[in-house]
C-alpha positions as CSV (number, residue, x, y, z in Angstrom):
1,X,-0.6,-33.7,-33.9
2,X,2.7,-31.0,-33.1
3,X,5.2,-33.8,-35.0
4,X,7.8,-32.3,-36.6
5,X,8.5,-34.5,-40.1
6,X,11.7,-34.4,-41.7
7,X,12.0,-33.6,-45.2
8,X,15.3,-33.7,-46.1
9,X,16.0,-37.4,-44.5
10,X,19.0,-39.4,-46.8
11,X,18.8,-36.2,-49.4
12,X,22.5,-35.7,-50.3
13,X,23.8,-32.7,-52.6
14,X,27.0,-33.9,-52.3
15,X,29.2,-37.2,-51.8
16,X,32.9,-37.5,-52.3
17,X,36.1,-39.1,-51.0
18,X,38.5,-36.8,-49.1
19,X,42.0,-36.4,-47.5
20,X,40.8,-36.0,-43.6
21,X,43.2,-32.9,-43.5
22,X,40.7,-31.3,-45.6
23,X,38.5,-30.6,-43.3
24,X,40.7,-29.3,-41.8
25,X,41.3,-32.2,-38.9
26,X,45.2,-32.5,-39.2
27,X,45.5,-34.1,-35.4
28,X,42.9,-36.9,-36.3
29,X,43.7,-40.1,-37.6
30,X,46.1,-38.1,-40.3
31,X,46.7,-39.1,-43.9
32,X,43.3,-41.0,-43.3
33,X,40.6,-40.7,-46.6
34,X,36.7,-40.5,-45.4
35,X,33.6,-40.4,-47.2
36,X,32.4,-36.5,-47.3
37,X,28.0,-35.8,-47.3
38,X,26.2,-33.0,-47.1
39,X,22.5,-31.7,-47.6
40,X,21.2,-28.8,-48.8
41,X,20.2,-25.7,-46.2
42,X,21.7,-24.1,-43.2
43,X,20.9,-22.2,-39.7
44,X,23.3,-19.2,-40.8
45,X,22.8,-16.9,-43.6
46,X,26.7,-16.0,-44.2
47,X,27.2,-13.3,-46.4
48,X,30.4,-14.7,-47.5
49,X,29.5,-18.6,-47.7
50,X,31.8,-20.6,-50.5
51,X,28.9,-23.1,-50.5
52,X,26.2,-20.7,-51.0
53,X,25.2,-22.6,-53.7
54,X,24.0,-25.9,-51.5
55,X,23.4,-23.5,-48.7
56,X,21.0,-21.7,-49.7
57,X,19.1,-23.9,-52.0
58,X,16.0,-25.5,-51.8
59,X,15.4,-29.4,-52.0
60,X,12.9,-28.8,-54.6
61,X,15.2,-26.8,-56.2
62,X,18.4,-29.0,-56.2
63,X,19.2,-32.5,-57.7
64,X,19.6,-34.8,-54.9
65,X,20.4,-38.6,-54.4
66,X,18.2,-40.3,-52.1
67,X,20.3,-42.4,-49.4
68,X,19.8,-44.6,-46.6
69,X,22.3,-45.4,-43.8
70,X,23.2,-48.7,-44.8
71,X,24.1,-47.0,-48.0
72,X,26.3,-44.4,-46.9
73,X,27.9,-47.7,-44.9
74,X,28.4,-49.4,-48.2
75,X,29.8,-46.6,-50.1
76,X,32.2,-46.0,-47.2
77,X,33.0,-49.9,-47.4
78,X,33.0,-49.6,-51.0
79,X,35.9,-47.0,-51.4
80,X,38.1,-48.1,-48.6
81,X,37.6,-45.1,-46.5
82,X,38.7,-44.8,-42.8
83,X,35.4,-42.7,-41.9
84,X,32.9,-40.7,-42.7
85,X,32.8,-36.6,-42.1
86,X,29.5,-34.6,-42.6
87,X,30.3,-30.9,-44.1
88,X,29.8,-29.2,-47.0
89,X,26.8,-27.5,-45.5
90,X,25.9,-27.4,-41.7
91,X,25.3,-31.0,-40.6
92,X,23.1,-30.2,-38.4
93,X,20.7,-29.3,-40.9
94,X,19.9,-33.3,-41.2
95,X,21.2,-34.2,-37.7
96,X,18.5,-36.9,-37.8
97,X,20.1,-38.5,-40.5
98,X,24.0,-37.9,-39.6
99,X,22.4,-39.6,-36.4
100,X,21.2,-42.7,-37.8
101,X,23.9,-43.3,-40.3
102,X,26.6,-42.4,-37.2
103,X,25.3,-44.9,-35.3
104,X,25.4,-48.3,-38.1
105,X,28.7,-46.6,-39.7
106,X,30.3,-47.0,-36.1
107,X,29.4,-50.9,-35.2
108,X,31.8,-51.4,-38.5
109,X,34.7,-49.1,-36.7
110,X,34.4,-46.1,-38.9
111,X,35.6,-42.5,-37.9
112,X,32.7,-40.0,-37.6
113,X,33.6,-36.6,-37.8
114,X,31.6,-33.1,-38.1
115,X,32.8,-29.9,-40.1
116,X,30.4,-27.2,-38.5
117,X,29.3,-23.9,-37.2
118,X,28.9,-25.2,-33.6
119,X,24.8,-24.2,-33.4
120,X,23.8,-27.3,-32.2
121,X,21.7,-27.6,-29.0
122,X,23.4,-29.4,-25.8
123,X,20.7,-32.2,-26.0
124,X,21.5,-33.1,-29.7
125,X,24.9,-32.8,-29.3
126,X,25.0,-35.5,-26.1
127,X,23.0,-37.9,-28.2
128,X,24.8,-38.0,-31.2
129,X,28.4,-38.0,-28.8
130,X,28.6,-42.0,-28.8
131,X,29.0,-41.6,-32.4
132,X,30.9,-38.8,-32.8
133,X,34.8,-39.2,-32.9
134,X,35.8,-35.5,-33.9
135,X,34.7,-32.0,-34.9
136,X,36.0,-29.1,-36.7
137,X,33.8,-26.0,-35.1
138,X,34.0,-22.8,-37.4
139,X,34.5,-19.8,-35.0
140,X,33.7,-16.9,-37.8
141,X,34.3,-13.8,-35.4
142,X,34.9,-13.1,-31.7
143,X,32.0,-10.1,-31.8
144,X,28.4,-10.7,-31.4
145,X,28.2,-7.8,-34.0
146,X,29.6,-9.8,-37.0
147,X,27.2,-12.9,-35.8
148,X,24.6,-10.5,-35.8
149,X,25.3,-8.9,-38.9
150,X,27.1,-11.3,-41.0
151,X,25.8,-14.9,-40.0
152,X,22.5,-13.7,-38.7
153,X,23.3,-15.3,-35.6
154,X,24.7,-15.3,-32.1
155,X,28.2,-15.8,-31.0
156,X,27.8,-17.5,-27.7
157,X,26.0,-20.5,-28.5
158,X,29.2,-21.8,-30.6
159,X,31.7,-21.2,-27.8
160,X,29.0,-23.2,-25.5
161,X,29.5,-26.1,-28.1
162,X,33.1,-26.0,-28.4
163,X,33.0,-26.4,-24.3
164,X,30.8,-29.6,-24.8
165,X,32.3,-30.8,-27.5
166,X,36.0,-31.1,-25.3
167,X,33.4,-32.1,-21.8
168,X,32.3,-35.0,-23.9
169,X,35.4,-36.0,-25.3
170,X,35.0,-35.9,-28.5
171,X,38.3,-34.4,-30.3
172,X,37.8,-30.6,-31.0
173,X,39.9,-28.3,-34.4
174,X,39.0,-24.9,-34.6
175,X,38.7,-22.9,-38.0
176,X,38.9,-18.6,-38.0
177,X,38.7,-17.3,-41.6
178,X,40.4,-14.0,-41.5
179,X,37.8,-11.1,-43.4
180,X,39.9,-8.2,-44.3
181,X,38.4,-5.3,-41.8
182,X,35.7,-7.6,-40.4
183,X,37.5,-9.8,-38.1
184,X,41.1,-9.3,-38.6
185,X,42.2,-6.3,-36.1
186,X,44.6,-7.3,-33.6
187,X,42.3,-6.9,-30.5
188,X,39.8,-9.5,-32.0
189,X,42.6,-12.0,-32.6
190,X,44.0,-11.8,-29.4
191,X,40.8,-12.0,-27.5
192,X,40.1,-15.3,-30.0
193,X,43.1,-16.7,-29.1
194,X,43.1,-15.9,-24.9
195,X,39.7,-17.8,-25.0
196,X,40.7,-21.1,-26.8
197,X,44.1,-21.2,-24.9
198,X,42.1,-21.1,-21.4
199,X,39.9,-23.7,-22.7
200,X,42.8,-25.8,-24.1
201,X,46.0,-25.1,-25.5
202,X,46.4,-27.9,-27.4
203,X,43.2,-27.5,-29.3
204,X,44.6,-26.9,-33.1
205,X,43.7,-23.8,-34.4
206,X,43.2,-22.8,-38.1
207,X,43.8,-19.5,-39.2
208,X,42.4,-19.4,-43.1
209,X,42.7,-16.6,-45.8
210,X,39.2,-15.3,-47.1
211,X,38.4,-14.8,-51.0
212,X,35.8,-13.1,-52.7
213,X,32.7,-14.8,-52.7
214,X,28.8,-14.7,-52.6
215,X,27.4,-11.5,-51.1
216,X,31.1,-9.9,-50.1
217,X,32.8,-9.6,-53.4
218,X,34.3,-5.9,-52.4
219,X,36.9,-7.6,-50.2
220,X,40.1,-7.6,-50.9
221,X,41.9,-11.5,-50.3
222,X,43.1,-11.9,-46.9
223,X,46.8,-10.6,-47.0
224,X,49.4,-12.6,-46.2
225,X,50.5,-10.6,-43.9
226,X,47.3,-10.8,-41.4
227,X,47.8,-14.7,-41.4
228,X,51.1,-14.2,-40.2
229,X,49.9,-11.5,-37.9
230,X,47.4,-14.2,-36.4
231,X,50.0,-17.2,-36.3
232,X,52.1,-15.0,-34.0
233,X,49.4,-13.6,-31.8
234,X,48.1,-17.2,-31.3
235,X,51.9,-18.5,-30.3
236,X,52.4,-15.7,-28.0
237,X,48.8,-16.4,-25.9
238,X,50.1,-20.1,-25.6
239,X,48.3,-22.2,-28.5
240,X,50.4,-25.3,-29.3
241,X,49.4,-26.0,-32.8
242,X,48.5,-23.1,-35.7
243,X,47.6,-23.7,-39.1
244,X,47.9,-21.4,-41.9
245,X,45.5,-22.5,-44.3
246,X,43.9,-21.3,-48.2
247,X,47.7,-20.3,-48.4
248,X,49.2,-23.2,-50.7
249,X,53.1,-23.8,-50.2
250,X,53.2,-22.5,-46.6
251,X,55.6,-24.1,-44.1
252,X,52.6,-23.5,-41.4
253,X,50.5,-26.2,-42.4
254,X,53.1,-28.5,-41.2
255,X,53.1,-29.6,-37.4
256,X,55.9,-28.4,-35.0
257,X,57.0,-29.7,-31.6
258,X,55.2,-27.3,-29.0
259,X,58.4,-28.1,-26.9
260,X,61.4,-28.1,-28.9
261,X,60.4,-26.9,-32.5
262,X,61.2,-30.7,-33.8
263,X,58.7,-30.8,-37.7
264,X,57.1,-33.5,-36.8
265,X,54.5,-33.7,-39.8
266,X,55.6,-32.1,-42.9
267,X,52.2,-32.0,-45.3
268,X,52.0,-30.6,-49.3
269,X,48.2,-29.2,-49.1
270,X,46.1,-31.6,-47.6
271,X,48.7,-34.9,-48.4
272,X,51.1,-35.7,-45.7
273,X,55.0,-35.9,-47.1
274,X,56.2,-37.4,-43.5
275,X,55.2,-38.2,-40.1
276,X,57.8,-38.3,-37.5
277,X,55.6,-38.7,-34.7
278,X,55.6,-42.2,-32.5
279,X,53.2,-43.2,-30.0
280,X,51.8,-39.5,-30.2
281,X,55.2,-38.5,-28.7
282,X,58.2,-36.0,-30.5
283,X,60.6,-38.0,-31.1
284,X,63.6,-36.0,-30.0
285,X,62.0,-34.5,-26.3
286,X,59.1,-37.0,-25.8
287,X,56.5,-34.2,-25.6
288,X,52.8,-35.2,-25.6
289,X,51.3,-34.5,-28.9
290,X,47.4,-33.8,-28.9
291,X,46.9,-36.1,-31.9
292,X,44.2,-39.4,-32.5
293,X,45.9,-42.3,-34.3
């Protein structure tokens, strides 16, 4: 009858409570805990995915807990969590479900948050926008070539989403892991960094070091050195806020005063140590911090 039927409806591989800076969101509602789903399946085919292992798998093939929405409410309820983020594999993969749940989670003021790779059609992603307070888009490369050849995908389609996603409102972080000799020359970066400042320069930007995994175990780490590399590019086209991130101990996961340099959250990993900022204002120039409380 040409209905599509969705298998994978309430199937989670995965359900935890996490620090919202884990995301990485660190300008939305921070120090707040959520309650973290994912499925199984994805629209990419990364050759470097660190959750290969839910990505790729089959529901046949994977033991997963059967939820409904009211469910994922209660658990939400049940741990005192602030919201609820979809990630650990692309959301999108059981948007029907994020959808429904998204919808009942928000009529009890939950957070609703998104941790994906931005291919998500215009139509879906204006239906689900009533419900969706935040998302973290993972920009991989700023070549079609690596989408092509790395992702088995296309790069413009995820730039289109991170447009929508600040059209509609809805509060946009952007993650760039650095891959040693795949998307780490200076060119690339720069480019990266000229397109999100035009769009917004407030929009936090993530810079994180790769490791080893799945199908690219040649590589080397990403060296420290790159990160920094990036973090200075990134000031210099005009971004306000750059993270440093899969670096633990670094003073660049804290958040600085675009204005006057004032450390306005200082943060151990994902945990926050101190938050100076009042009314989403420094506190020693009164600049206008991009930041949901």
């Amino acid at each position: 009858d040409g209905r599509l039927y969705v298998l994978n409806y309430g199937l989670a591989s995965s359900v935890n409570v996490d620090p919202i800076e884990k995301k990485p969101l660190y300008h939305f509602h921070p120090g707040s805990r959520v309650l973290s789903l994912g499925t199984v399946g994805c629209n990419f085919r990364c050759l470097h995915c660190q959750n290969y292992s839910i990505s790729t798998a089959k529901i046949e093939d994977y033991p997963l807990k059967q939820l409904r929405p009211e469910d994922v409410v209660s658990l939400a309820k049940m741990y005192n969590t602030d919201g609820i983020s979809w990630t650990y594999n692309e959301p999108t993969i059981w948007y029907e479900f994020t959808y429904d749940t998204s919808k009942v989670a928000k009529k009890d003021g939950f957070t609703i948050s998104y941790v994906t790779n931005g291919y998500i059609t215009e139509d879906a992603l204006k239906e689900i926008s009533p419900y969706l307070d935040a998302a973290n888009v993972d920009v991989k490369a700023f070549r079609d070539d690596f989408y092509r050849k790395v992702c088995h995908a296309k790069l413009e389609p995820v730039l289109t989403t991170c447009r929508l996603v600040k059209e509609l409102g809805i509060h946009l972080e952007i993650t760039y892991l650095l891959i040693p000799t795949y998307n780490d020359d200076e060119e690339e970066i720069r480019d990266f960094c000229r397109w999100v400042a035009e769009l917004d320069p407030s929009i936090p930007v993530h810079f994180t070091a790769f490791y080893p995994e799945y199908k690219m175990l040649d590589l080397p780490p990403t060296p420290i050195e790159t990160l920094n590399k990036a973090y200075t590019i990134g000031t210099d086209e005009g971004i306000e806020y750059i993270y440093l991130g899969n670096i633990p101990g670094s003073d660049r996961e804290n958040t600085y005063c675009p204005n006057c340099g004032t450390l306005l959250i200082k943060r151990n990993g994902f945990f926050i140590l101190d938050n100076k900022i009042r009314d989403k204002k420094c506190p020693k120039c009164n600049f206008d911090i991009n930041l949901i409380i």
